[in-house]
DOVEX-547263 format. One line per 8 residues: number of its first residue (from 1); their letters; for each residue x, y, z of N, C-alpha, C. Coordinates in Angstrom, 3 decimals, always signed. Layout:
N
NUM	A	X,Y,Z,X,Y,Z,X,Y,Z ~ ...
***
This chain:
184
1	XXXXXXXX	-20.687,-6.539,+10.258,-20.189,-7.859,+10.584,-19.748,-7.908,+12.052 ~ -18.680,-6.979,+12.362,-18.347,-7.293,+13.742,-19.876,-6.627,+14.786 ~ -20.374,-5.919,+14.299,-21.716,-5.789,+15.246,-22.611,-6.513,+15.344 ~ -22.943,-7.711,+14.274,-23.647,-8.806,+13.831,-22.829,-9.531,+14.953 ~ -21.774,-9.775,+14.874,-20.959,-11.024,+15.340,-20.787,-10.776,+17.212 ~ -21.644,-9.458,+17.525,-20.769,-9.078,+18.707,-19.435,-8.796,+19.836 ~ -18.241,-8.599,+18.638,-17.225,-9.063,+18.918,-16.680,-8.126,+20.332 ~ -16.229,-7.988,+21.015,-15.577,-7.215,+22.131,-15.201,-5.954,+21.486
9	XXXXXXXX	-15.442,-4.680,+22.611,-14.792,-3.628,+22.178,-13.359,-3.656,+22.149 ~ -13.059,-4.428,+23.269,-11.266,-4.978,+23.118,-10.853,-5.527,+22.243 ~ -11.756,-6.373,+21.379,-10.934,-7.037,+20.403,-10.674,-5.933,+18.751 ~ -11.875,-5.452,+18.941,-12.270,-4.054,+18.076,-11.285,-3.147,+18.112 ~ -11.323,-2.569,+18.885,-10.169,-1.157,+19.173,-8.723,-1.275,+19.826 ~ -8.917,-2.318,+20.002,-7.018,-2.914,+20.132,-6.590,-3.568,+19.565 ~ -7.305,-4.605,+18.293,-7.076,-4.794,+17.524,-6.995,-4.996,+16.152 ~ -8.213,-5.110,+15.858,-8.727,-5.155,+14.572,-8.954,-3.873,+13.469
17	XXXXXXXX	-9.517,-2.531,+14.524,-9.291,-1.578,+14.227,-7.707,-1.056,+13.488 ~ -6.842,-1.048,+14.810,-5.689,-0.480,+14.712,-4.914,-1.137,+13.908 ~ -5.130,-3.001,+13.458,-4.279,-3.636,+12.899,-4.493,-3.267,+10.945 ~ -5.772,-3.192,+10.605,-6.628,-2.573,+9.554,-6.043,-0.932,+9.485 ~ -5.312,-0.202,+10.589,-5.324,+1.073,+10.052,-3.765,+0.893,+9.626 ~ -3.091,+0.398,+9.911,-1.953,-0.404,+9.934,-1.375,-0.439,+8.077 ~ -1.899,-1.581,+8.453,-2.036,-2.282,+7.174,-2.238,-1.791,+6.124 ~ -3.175,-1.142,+6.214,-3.977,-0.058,+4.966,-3.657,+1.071,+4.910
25	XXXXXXXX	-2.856,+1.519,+5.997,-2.471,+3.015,+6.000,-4.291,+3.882,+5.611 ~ -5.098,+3.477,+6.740,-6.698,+3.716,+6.628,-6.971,+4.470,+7.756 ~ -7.770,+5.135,+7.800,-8.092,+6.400,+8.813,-9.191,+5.066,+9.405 ~ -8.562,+4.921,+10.927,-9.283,+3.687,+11.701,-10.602,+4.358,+11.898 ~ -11.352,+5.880,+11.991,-12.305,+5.934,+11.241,-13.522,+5.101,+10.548 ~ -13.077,+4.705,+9.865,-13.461,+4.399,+8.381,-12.910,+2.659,+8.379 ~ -12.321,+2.099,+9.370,-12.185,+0.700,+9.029,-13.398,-0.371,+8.924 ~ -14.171,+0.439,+10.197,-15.557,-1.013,+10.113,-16.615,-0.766,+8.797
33	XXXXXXXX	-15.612,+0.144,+7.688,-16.965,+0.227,+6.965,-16.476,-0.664,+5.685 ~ -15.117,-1.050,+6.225,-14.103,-1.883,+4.906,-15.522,-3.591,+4.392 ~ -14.892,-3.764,+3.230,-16.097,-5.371,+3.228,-15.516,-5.793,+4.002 ~ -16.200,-7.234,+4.929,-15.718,-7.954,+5.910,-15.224,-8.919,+5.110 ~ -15.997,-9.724,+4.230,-14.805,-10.448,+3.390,-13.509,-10.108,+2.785 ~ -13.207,-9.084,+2.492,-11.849,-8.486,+1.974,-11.213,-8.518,+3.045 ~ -11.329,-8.094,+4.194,-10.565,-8.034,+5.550,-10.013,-9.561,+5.953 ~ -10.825,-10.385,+5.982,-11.240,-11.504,+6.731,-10.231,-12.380,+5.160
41	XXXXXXXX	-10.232,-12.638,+4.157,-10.103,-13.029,+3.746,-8.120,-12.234,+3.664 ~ -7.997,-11.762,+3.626,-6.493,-10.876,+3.964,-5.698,-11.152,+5.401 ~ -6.732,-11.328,+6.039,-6.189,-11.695,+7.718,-5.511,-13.235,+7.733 ~ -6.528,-13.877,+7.043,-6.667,-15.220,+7.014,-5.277,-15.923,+5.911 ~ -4.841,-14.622,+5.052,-4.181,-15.009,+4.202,-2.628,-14.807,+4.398 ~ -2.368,-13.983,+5.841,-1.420,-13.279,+6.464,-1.348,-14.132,+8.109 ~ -2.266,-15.148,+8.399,-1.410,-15.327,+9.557,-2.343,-14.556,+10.672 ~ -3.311,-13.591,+10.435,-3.315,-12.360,+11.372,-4.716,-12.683,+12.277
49	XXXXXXXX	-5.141,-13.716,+12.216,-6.413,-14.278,+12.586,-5.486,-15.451,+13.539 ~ -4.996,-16.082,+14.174,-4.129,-17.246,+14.858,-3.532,-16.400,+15.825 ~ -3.162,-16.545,+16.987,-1.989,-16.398,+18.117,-0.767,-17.322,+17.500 ~ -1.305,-18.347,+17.446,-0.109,-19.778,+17.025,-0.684,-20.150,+15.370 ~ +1.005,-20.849,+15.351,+1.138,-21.210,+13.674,+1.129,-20.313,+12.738 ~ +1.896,-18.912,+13.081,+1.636,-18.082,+12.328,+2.443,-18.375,+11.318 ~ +2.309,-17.557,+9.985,+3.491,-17.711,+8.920,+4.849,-17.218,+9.229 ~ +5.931,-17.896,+8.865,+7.201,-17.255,+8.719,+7.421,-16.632,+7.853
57	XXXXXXXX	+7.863,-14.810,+7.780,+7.795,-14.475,+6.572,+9.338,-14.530,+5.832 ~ +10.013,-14.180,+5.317,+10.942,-14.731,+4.241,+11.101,-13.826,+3.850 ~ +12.530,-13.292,+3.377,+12.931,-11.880,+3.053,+13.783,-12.271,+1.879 ~ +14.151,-11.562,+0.612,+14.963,-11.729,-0.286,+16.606,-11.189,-0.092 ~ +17.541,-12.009,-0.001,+18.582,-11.383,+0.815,+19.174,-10.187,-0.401 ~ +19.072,-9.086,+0.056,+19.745,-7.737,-0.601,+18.555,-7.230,-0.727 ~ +17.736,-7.378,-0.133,+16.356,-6.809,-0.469,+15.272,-6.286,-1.944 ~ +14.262,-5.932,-2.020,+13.548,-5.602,-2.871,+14.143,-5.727,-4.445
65	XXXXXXXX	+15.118,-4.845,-4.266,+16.056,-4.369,-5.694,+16.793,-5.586,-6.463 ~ +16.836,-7.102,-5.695,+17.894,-8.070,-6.270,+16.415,-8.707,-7.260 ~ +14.869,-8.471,-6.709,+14.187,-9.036,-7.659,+13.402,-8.166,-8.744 ~ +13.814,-7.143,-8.106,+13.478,-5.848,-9.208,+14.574,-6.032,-10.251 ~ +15.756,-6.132,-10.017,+16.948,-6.581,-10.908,+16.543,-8.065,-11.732 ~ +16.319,-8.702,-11.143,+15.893,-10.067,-12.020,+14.901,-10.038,-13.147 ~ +13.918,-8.920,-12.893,+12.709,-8.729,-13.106,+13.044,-8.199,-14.495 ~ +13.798,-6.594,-14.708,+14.047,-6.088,-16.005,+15.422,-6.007,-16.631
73	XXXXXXXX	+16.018,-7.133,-15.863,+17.203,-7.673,-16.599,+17.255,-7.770,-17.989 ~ +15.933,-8.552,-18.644,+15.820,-8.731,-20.349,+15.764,-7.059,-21.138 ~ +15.538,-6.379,-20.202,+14.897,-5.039,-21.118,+15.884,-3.473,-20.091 ~ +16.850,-3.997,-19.372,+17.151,-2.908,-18.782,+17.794,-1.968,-19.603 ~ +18.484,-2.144,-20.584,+19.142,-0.926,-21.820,+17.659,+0.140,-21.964 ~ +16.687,-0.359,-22.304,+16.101,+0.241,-22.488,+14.619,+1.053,-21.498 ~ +15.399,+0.672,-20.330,+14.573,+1.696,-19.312,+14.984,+2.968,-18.780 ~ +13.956,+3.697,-19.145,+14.286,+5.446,-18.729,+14.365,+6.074,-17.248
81	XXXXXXXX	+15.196,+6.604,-16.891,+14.570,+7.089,-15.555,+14.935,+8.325,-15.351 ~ +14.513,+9.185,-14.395,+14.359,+10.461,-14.723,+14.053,+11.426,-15.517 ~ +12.778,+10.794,-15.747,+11.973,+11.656,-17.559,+10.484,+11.350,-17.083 ~ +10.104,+11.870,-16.407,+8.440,+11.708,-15.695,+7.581,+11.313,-16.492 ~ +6.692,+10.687,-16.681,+5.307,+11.017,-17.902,+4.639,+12.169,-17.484 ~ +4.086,+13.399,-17.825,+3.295,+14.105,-17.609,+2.390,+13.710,-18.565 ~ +1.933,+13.093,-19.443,+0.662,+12.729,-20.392,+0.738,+11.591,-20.929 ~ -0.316,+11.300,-20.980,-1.031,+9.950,-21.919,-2.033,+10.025,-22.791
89	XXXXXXXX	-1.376,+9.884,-23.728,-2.556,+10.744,-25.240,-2.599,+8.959,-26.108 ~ -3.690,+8.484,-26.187,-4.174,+7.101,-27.160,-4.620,+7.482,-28.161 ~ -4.427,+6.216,-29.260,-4.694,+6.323,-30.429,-5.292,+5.187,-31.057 ~ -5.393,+4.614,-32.439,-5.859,+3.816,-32.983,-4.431,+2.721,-32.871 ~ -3.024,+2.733,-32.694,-1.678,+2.269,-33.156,-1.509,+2.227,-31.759 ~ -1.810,+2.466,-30.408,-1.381,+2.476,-29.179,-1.239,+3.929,-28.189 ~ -0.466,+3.869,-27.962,-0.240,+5.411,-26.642,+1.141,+6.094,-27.098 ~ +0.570,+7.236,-27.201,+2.106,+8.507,-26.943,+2.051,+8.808,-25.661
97	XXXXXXXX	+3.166,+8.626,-25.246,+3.435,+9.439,-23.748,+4.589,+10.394,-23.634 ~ +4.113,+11.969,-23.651,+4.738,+12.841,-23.379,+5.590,+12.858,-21.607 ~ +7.131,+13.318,-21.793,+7.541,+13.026,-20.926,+7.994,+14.491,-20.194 ~ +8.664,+14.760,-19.291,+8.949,+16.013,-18.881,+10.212,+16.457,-19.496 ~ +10.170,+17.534,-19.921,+10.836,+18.360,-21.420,+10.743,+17.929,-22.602 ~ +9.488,+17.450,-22.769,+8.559,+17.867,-23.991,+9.009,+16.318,-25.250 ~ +9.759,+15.795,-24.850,+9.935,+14.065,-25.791,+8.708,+13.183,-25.746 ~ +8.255,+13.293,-26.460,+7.062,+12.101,-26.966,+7.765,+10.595,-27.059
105	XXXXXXXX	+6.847,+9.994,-26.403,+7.525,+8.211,-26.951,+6.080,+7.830,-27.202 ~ +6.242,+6.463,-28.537,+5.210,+5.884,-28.618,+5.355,+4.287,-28.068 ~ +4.215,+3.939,-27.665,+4.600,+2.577,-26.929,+2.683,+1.842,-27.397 ~ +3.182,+0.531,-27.248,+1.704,-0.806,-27.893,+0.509,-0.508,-26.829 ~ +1.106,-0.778,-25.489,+0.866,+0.016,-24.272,+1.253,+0.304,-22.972 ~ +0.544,+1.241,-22.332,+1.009,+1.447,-21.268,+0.297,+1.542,-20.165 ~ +1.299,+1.002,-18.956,+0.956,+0.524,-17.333,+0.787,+2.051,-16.869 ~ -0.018,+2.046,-15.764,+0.446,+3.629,-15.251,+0.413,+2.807,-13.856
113	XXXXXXXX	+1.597,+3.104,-13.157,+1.681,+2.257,-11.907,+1.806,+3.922,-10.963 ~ +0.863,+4.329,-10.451,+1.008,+5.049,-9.401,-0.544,+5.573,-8.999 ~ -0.997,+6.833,-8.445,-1.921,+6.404,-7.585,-2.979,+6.823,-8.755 ~ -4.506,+6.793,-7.958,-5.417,+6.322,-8.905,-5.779,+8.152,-9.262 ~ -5.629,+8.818,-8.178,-5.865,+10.058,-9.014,-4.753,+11.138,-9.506 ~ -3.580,+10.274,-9.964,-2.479,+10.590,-10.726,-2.478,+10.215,-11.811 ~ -2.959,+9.269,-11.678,-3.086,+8.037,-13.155,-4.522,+9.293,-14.044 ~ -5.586,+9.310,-13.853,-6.770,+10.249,-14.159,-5.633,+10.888,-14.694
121	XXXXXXXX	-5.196,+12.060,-14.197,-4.481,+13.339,-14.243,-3.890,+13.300,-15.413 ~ -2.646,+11.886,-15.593,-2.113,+11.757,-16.562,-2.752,+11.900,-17.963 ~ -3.817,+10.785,-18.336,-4.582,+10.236,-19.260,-5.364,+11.952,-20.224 ~ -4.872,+12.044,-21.201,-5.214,+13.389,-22.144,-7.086,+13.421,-22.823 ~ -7.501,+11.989,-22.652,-8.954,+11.365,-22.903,-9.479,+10.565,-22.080 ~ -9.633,+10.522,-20.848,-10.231,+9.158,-20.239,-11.413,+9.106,-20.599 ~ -11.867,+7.738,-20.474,-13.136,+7.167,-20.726,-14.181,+7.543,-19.905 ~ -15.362,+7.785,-19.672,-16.724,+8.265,-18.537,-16.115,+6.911,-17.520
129	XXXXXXXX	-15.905,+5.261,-18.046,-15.337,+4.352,-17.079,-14.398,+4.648,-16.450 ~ -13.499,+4.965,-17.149,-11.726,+5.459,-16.256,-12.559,+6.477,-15.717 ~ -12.529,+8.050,-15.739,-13.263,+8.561,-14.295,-14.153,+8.175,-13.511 ~ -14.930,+7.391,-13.777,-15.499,+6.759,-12.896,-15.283,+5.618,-11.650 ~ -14.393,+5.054,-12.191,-13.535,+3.973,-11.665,-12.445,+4.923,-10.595 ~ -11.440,+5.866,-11.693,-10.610,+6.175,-11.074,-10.690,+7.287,-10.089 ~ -11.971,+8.022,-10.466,-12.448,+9.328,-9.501,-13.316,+8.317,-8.055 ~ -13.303,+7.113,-8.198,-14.122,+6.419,-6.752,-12.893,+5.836,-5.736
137	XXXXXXXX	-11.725,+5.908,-6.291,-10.632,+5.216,-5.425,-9.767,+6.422,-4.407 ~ -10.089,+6.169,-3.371,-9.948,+7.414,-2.642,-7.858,+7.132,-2.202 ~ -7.908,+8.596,-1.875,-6.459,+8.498,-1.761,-6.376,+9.332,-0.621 ~ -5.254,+9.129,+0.549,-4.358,+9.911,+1.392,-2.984,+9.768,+1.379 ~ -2.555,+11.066,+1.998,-1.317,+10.988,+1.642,-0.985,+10.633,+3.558 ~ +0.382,+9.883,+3.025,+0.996,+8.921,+4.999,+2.278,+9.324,+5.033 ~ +2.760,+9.231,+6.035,+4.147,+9.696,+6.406,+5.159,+8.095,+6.577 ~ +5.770,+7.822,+6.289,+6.473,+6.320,+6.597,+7.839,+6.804,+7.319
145	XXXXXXXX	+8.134,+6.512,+8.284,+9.941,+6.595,+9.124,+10.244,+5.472,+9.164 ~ +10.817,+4.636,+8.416,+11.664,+3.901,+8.741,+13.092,+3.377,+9.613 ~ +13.230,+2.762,+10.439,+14.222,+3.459,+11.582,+14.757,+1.817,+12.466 ~ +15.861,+1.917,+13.386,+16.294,+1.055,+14.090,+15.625,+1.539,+14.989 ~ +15.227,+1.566,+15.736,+15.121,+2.614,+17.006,+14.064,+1.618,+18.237 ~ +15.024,+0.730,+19.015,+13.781,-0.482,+19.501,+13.414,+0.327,+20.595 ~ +13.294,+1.195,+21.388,+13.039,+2.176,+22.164,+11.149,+2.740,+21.973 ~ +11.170,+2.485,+20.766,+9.636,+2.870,+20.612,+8.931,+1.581,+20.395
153	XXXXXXXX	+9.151,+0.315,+20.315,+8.706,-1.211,+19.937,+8.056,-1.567,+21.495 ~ +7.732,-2.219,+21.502,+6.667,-3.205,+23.155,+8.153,-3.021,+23.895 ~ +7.531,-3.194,+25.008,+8.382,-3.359,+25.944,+9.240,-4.814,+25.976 ~ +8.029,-5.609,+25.857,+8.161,-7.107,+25.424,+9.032,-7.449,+24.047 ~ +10.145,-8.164,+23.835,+10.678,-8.417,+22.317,+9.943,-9.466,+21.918 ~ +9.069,-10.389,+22.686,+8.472,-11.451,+21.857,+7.292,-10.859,+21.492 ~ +6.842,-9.204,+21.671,+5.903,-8.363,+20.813,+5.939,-8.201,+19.716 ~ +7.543,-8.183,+19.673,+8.005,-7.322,+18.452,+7.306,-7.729,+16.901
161	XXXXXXXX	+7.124,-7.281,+16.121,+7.124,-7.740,+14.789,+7.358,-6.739,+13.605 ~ +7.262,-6.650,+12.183,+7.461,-6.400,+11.243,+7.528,-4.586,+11.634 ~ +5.621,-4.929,+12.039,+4.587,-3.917,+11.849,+4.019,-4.061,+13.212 ~ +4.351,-2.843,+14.132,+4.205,-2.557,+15.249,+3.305,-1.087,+14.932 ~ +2.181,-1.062,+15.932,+1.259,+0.268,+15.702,+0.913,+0.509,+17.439 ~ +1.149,+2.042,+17.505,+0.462,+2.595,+18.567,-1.089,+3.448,+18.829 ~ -1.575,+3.310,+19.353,-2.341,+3.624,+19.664,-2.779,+4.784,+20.481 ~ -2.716,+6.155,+19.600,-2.448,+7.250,+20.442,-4.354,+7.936,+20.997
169	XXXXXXXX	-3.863,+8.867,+21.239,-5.137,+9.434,+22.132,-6.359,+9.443,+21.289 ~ -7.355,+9.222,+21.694,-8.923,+8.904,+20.907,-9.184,+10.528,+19.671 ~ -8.870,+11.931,+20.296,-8.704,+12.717,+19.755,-7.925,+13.150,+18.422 ~ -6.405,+12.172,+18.569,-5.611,+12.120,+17.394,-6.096,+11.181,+16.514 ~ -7.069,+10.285,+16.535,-7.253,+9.532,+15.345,-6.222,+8.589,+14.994 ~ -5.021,+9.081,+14.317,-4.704,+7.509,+13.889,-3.687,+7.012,+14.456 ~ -3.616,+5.589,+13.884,-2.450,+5.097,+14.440,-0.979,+5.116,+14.025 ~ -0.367,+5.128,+14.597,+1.245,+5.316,+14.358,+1.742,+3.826,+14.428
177	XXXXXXXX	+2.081,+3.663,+12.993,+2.943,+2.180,+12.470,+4.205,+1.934,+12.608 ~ +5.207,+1.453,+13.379,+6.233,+1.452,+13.502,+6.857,+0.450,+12.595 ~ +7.667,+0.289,+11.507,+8.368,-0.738,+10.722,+9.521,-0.566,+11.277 ~ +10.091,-1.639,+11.761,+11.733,-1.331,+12.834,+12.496,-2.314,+11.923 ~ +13.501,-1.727,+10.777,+14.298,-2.474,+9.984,+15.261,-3.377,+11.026 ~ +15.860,-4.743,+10.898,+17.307,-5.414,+10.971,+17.036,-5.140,+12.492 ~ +16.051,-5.478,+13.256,+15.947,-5.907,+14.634,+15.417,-7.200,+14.984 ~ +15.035,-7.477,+14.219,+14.133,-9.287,+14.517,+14.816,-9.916,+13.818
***
């Protein structure tokens, strides 16, 4: 697409690249091989395609946890924490999930919310589909620092934003994402 479209190497590697490695936590590598509609349609849905009229984004005051709190308010007595799943064994009646030190629970069913080749790992039978599906979703592991620290942000404050990325030497590959909490 962008070679179809002829777009600038400037607009490519200063931005689109680095904003995609960003975002995706994606080895910039490997960005121009992303679909262009998935990109384009994500850019478009974020503001990230405009100079002007961008979106204002909107924060939940107390952060994340006041709608995570809202969320399993109806059912919080009965949420576990600190008891891992190490297995997922199915049946004809639903799922047993063995937990770490050996307690079985049975449940109608179950979410596995974490990554795609953890989720595999878990599962005691997957389907030829579930490995297939879940052995094609590639995974890396990223480092995140979260930090005040406006010293590493643009020089410029009307640069500033959420999600600030540098652009280090062609040799190091990727980019370094800066998230600068309670400065903007």
């Amino acid at each position: 697409f962008v070679a179809e479209r002829r777009y600038s190497g400037e607009l490519v590697d200063h931005y689109l690249v680095p904003m995609c490695a960003a975002v995706w936590s994606a080895d910039p590598r490997f960005v121009l091989d992303m679909p262009a509609r998935t990109l384009l349609r994500f850019f478009e849905r974020h503001g990230l395609l405009s100079v002007y009229n961008r979106p204002e984004w909107r924060v939940v005051r107390g952060g994340s946890a006041r709608y995570v709190e809202a969320l399993v308010r109806p059912f919080h007595d009965r949420i576990r924490t600190g008891c891992p799943a190490v297995r997922v064994a199915r049946d004809g009646r639903g799922a047993t999930v063995t937990v770490r030190g050996g307690d079985t629970l049975r449940f109608d069913r179950v979410i596995l919310a974490c990554h795609s080749d953890q989720a595999l790992a878990l599962l005691a039978d997957p389907s030829e589909t579930e490995r297939e599906v879940l052995g094609a979703i590639a995974y890396q592991e990223n480092e995140a620092i979260l930090h005040t620290d406006a010293s590493v942000l643009p020089r410029r404050r009307r640069a500033w934003s959420s999600w600030n990325y540098h652009l280090p030497d062609k040799e190091r590959g990727r980019a370094t994402v800066t998230y600068c909490m309670n400065l903007l």
